[in-house]
C-alpha positions in Angstrom: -6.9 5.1 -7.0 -5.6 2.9 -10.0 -2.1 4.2 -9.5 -1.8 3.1 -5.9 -3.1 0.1 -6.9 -0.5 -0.4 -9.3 2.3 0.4 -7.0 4.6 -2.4 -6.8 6.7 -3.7 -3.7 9.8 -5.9 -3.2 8.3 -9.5 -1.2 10.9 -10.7 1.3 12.3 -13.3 -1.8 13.3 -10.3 -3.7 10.8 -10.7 -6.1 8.8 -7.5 -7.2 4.7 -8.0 -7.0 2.1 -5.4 -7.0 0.7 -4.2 -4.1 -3.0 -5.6 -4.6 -1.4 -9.1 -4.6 0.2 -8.4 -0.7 -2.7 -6.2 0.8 -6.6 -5.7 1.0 -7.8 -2.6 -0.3 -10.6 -0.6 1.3 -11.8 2.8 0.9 -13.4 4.8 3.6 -14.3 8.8 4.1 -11.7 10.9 6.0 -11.1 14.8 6.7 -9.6 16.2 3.6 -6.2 17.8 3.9 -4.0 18.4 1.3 0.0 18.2 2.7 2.9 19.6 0.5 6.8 18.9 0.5 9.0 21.0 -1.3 6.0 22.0 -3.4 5.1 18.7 -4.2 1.4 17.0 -2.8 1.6 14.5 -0.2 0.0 11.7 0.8 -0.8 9.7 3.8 -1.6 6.1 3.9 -2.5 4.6 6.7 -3.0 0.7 7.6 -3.9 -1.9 10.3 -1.9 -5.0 10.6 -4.0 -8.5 11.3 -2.0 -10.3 13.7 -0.4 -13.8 12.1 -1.4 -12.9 8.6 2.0 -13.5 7.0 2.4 -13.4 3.1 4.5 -16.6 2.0 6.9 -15.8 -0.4 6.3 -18.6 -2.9 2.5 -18.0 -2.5 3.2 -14.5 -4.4 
């Protein structure tokens, strides 16, 4: 989990910010299913979008 959490993402400025600083994290239970590409695990992430929640770029 730390290593998602340490992902980092371009903001719309350019800048580069870590993904815990742009989203809210939660964890829930799913099916377990382990996907492979080329040999390589997979994984899914999946997210829902609050209407009119915009990040401001200077606020990062």
């Amino acid at each position: 989990m730390q290593n998602i959490k340490n992902l980092m993402l371009w903001s719309t400025a350019g800048l580069e910010i870590p993904l815990t600083k742009a989203v809210e994290i939660d964890l829930s239970r799913a099916y377990a299913q382990i996907n492979r590409r080329n040999g390589r695990r997979n994984i899914q992430v999946k997210l829902g979008v609050t209407p009119g929640r915009v990040a401001e770029p200077a606020k990062i």
